[in-house]
TORPA-4810 file (N, C-alpha, C, O; in nm, 3 decimals):
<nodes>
NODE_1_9.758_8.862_11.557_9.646_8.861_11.464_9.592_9.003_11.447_9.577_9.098_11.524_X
NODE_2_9.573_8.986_11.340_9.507_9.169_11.298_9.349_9.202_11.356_9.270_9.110_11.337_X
NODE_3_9.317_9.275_11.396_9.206_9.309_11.453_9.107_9.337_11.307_9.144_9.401_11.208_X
NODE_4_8.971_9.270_11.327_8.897_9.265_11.142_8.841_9.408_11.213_8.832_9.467_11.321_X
NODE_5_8.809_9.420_11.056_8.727_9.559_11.001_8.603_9.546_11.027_8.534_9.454_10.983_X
NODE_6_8.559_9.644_11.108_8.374_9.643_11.160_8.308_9.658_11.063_8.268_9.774_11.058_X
NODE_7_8.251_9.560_10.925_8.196_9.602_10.819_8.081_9.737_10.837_8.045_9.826_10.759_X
NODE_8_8.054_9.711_10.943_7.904_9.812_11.030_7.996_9.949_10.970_7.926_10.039_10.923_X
NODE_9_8.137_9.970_10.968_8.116_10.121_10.985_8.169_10.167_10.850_8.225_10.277_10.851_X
NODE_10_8.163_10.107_10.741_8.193_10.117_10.602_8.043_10.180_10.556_8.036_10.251_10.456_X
NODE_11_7.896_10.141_10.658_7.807_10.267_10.560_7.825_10.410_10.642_7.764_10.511_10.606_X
NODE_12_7.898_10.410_10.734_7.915_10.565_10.764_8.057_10.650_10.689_8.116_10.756_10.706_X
NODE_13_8.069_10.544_10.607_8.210_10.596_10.579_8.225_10.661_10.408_8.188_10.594_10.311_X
NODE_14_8.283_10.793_10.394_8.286_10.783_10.269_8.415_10.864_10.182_8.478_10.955_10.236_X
NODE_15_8.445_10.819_10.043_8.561_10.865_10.032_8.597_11.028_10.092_8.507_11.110_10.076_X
NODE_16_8.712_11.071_10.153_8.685_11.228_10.185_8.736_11.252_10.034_8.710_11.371_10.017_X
NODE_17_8.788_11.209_9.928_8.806_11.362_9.816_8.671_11.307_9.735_8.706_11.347_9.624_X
NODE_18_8.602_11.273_9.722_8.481_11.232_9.641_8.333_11.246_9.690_8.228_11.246_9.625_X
NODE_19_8.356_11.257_9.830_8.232_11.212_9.874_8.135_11.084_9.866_8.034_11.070_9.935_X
NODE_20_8.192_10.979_9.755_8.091_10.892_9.765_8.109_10.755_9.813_8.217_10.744_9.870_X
NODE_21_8.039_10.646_9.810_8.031_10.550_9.877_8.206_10.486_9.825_8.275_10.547_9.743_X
NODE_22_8.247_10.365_9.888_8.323_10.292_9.942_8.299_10.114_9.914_8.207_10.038_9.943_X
NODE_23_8.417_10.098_9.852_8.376_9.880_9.909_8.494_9.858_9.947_8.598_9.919_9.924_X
NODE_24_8.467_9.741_10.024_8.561_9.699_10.160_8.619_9.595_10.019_8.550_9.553_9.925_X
NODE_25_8.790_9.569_10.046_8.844_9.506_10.010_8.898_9.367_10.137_9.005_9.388_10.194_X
NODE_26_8.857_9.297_10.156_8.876_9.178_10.264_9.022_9.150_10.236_9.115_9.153_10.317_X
NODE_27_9.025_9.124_10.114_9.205_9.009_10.102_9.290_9.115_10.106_9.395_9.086_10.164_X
NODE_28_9.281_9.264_10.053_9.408_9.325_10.068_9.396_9.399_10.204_9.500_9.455_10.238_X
NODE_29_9.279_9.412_10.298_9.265_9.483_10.370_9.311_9.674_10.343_9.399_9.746_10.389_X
NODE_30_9.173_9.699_10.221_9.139_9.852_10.209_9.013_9.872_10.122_8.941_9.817_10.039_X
NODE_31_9.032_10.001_10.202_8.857_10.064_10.114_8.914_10.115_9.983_9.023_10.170_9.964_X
NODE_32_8.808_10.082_9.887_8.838_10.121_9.746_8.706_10.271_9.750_8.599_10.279_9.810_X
NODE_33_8.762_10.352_9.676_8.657_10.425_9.599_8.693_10.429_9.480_8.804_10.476_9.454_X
NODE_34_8.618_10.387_9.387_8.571_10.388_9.227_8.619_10.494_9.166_8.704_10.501_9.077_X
NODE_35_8.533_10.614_9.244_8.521_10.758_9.199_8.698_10.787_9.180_8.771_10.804_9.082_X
NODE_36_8.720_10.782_9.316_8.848_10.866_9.298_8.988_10.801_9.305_9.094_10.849_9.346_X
NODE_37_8.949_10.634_9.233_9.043_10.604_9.170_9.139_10.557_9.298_9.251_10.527_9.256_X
NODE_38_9.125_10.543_9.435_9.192_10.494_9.535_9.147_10.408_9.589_9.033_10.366_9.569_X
NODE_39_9.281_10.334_9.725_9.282_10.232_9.765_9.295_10.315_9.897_9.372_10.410_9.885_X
NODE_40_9.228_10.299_10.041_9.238_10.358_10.153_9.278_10.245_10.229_9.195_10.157_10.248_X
NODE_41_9.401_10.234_10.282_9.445_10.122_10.387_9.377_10.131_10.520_9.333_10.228_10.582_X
NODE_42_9.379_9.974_10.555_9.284_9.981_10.715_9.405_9.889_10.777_9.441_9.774_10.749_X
NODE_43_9.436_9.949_10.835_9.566_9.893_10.979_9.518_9.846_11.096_9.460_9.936_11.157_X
NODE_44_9.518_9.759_11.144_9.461_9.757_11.245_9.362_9.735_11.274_9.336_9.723_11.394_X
NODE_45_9.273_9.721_11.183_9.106_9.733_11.170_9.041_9.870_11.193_8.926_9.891_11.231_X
NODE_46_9.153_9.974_11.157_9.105_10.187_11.173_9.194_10.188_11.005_9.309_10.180_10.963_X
NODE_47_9.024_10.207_10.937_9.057_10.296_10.815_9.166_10.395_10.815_9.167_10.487_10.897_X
NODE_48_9.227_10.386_10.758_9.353_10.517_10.709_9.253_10.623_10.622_9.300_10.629_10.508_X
NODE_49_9.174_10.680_10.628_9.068_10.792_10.514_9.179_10.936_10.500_9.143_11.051_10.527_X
NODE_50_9.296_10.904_10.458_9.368_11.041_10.388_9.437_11.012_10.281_9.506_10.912_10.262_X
NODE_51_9.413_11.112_10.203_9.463_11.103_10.069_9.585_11.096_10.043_9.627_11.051_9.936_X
NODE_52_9.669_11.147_10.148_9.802_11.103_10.134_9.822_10.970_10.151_9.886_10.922_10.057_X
NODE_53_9.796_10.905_10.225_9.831_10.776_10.263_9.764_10.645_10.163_9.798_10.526_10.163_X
NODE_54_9.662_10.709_10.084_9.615_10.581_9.987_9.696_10.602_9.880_9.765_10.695_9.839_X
NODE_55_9.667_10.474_9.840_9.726_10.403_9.693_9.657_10.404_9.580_9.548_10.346_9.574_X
NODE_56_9.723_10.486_9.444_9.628_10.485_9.327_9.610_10.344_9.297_9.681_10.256_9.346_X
NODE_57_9.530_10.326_9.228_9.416_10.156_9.164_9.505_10.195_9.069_9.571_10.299_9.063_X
NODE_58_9.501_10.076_8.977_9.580_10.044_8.889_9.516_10.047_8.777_9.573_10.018_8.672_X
</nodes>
């Protein structure tokens, strides 16, 4: 079983190329930012926050 995402630490968290806030995606398990147009994977229940490793939004 996958270890869940501490919603608690999504308000300390914020995109690093944008700077701004973040929403938790539950069903695909990743943080979206709006701004900069990405998908940040959480493995494990530990955010992935690098730009290499996210996925452009569609």
């Amino acid at each position: 079983m996958t270890p869940a995402f501490d919603r608690h630490m999504l308000e300390a968290l914020v995109c690093p190329q944008t700077q701004t806030t973040l929403e938790y995606d539950a069903e695909h398990q990743e943080l979206i930012s709006r701004a900069a147009n990405l998908a940040f994977p959480i493995r494990n229940g530990i955010p992935i926050m690098l730009v290499d490793e996210a996925r452009p939004l569609d």
